[in-house]
Wavefront OBJ file of the C-alpha trace (Angstrom):
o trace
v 7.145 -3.194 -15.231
v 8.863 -6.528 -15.649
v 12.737 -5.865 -15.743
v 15.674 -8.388 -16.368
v 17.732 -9.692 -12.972
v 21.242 -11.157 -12.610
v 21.369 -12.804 -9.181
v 25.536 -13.088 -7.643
v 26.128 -16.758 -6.925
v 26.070 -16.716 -2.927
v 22.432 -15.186 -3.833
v 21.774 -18.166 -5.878
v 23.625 -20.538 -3.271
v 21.412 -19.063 -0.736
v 18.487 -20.007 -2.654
v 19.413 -23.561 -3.098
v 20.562 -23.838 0.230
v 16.620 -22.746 1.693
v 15.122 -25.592 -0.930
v 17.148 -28.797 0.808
v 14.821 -31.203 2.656
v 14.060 -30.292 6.467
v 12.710 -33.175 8.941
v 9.362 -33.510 8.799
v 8.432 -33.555 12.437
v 5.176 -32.166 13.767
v 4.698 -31.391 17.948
v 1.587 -31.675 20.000
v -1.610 -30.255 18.117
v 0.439 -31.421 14.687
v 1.596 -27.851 14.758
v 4.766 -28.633 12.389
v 8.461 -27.894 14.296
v 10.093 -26.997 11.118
v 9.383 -24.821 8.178
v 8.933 -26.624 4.465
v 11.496 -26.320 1.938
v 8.755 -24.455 -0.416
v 8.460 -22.028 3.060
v 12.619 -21.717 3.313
v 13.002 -20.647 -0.526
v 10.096 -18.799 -0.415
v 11.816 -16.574 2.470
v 15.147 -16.674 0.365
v 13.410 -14.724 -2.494
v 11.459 -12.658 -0.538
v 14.497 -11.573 0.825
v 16.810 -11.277 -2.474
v 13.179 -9.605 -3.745
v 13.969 -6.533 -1.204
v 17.942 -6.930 -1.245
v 17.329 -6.032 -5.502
v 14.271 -4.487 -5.626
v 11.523 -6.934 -7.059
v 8.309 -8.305 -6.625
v 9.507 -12.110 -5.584
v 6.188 -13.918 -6.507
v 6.727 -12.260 -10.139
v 9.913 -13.888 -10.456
v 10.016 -16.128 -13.556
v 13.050 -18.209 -15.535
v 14.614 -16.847 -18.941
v 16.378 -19.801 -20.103
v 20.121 -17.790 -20.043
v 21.334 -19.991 -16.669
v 20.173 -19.890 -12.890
v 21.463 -16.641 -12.128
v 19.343 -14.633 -14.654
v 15.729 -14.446 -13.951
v 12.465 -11.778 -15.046
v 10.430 -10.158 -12.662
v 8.095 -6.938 -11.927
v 10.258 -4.343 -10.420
v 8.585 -3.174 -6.789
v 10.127 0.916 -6.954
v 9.797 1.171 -3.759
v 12.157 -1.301 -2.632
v 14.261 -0.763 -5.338
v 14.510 2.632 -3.945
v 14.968 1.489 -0.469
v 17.603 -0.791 -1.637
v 19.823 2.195 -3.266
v 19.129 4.357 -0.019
v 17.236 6.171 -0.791
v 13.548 6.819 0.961
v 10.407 6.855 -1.461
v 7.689 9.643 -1.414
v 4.434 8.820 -0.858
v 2.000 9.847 -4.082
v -1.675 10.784 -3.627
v -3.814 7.883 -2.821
v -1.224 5.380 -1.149
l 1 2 3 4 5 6 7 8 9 10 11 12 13 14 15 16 17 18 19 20 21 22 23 24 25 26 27 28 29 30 31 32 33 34 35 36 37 38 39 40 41 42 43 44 45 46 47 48 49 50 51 52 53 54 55 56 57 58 59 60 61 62 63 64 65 66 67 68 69 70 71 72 73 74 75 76 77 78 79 80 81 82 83 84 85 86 87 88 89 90 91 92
């Protein structure tokens, strides 16, 4: 079920924060030595996904301002996130 989010402004800080360009420096075997900025912001949501209880790659814009955002709520972290611990239904 896609549900209307209000993100605080240290969430949305934090966000912007993870986006900024990193060096782009790879080591031996071109293994890269630091994550991207698409990597860092993808981690912010993921995180501000389970801090409010949403599915972060569901997240999409609604126009109002940076802060307010759609997504699919994920009940079990949503429930996690109130303390509470989810029961299992049949078939998970």
């Amino acid at each position: 079920m896609r549900k209307h989010f209000t993100m605080f402004q240290e969430d949305l800080e934090k966000i912007l924060d993870a986006s900024k360009p990193v060096p782009a420096m790879w080591g031996n075997g071109g293994a890269k030595l630091f994550p991207t900025p698409q990597e860092n912001a993808n981690r912010a949501w993921a995180e501000l996904g389970k801090k409010m209880g949403f599915n972060y790659l569901t997240v999409a814009p609604t126009g109002e301002g940076d802060r307010f955002f759609t997504a699919e709520q994920d009940l079990k972290l949503w429930a996690a996130s109130q303390g509470h611990s989810p029961k299992a239904s049949g078939g998970e």
